[in-house]
LUMMI-844372 format. One record per residue: x, y, z of N, C-alpha, C, O, CB in turn. Coordinates in steps of 0.001 Angstrom, whole numbers, plus 500000, padded with zeros to 6 digits. Atoms other than C-alpha are relative to their C-alpha. Glycine has a CB too. Layout:
XYZXYZXYZXYZXYZ ...
***
This chain:
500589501317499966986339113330680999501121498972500079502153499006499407499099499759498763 499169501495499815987967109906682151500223499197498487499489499177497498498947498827501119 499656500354501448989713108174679416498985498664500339498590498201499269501942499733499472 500917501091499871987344105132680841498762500199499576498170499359498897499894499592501196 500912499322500466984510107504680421499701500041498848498602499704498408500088500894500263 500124499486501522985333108618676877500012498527499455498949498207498924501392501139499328 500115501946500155985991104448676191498707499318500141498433498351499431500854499138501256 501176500462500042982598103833677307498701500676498962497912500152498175499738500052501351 500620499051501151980914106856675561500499499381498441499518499355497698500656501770500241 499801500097501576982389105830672003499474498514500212498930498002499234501774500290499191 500306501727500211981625102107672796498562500070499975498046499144499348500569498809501352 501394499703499616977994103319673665499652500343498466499042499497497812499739501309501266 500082499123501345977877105561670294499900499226498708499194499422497719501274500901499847 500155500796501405978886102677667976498763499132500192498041499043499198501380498988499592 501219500483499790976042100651669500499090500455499241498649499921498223499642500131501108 501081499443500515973521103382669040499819500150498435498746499966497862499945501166500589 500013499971501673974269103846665310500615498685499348501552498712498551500954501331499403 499476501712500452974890099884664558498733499552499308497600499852499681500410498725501519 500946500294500590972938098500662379499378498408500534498237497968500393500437500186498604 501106500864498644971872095685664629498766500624500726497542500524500640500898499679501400 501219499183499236970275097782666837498860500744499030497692500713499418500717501259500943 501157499649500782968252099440664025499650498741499594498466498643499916500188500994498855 501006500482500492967318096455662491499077499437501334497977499120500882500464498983498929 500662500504498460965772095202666520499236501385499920498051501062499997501256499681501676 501233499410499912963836098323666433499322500189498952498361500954499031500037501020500520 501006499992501283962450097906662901499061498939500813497882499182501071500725499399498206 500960501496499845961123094315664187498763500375501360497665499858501561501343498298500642 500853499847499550959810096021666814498734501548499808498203502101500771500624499678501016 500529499109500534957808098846664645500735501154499937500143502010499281498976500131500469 499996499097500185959946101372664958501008500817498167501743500299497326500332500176501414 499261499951501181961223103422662105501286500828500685501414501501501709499134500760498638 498204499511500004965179104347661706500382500621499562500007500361498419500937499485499693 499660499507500695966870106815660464501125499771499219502026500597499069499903500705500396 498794500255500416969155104813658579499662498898498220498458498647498171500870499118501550 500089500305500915969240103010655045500440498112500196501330497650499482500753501071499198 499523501143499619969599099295656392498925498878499532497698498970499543500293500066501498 501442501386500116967859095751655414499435499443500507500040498564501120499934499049499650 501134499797499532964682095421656554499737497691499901499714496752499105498879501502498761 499963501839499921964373091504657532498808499872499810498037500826499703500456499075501429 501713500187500616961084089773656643499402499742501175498178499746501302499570498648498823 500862499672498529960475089589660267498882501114500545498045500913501425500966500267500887 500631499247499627959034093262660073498834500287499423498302499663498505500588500739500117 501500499705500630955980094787659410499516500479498772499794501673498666499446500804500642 499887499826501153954976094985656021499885501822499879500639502529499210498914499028499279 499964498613499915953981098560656655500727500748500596500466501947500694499182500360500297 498514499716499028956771099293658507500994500440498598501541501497498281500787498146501092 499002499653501244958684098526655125499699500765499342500565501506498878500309499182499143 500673499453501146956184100035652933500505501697500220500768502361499218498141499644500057 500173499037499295956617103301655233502217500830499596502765501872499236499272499227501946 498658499140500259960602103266655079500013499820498213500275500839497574501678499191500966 499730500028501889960758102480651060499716501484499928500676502229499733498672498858498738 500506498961500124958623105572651015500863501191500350500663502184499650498947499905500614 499226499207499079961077107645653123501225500000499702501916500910500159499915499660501250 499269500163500344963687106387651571500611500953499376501408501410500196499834499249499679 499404499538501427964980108334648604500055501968500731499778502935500021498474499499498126 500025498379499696965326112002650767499274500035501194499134499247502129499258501013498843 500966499248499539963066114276652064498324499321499667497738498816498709500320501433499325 501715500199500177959389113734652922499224500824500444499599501545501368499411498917500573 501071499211499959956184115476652848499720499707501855499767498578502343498683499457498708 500242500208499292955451115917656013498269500488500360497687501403499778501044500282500485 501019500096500216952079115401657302498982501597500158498025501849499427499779498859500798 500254498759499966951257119049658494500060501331498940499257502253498798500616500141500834 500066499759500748952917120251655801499060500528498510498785501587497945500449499500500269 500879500583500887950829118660653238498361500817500176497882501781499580500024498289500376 501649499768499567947130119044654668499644501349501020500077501538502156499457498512500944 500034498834499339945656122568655423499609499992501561499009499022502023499128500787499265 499968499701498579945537123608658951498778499805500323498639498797501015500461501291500423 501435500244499813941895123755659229499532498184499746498902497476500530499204501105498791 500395501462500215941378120249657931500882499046501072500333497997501412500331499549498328 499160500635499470944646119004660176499464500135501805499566499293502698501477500616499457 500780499776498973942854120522663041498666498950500420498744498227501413499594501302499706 500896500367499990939597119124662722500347498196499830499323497513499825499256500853499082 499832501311499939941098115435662514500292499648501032499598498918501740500712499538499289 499151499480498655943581116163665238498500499946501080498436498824501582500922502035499752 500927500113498956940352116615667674498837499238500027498040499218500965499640501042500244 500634500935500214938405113890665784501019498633501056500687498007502062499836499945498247 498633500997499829941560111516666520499789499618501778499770498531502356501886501079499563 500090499711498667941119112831670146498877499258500808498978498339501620499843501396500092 501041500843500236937748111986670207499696498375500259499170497837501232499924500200498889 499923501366500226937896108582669362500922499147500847500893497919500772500331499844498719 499543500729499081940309107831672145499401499754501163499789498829501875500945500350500214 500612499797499045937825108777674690498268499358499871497443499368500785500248501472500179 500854501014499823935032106590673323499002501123499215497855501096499661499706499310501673 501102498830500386933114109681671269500229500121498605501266500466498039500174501546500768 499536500258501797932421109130667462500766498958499675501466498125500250500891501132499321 499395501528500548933376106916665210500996500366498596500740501300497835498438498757499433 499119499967501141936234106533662528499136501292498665499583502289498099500132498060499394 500202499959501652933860107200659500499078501828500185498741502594499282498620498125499155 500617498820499926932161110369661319501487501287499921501521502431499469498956499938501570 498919498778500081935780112031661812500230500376498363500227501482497822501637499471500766 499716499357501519936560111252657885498917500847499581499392501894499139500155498880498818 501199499110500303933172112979657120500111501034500033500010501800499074499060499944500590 499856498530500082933833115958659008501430500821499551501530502045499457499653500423501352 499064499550500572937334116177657722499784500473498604500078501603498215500858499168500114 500275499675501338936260115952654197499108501500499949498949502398499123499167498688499339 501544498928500351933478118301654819500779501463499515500681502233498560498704500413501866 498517498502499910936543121170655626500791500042499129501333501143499024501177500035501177 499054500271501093938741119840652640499040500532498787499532501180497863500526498277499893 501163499498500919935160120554650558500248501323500241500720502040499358498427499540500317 500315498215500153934834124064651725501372500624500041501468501703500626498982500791501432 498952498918500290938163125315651016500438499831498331501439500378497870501440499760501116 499610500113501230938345124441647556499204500491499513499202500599498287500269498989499504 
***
């Protein structure tokens, strides 16, 4: 690699991991993988989301919720993009599956 190359690559690199640039994609919803201050520009749930995330490791959502129940939301979710059912019928039949395994 060109020493101009490698000059642009590291100049590129400090960008990507600058904490500018994370806080510009907090403001615009996204989350970061970095421990930086969260301006009051962003979304309260945005913050609520990294606080949460903060301190480690997190549950992740598959993890957490049995397969059968993660399923059956998953193709509710689906559902509901295509104009079929409604919010309160997917929680219904999710619960229904969270009922019968306990």
């Amino acid at each position: 690699m060109s020493e101009e190359k490698k000059a642009a690559a590291i100049e590129f690199m400090k960008f990507f991991v600058s904490e500018e640039l994370y806080q510009e994609l907090t403001k615009a919803g996204i989350m970061v993988p970095a421990n930086i201050e969260i301006g009051d520009d962003v979304s309260p749930y945005l913050k609520e989301m990294m606080e949460l995330t903060s301190h480690g490791s997190t549950p992740v959502f598959d993890a957490v919720v049995p397969t059968q129940a993660a399923k059956k939301l998953e193709d509710g979710l689906q559902a509901l993009t295509v104009g079929q059912g409604t919010p309160e019928q997917v929680a219904k039949d999710v619960q229904q599956v969270l009922d019968s395994l306990k």
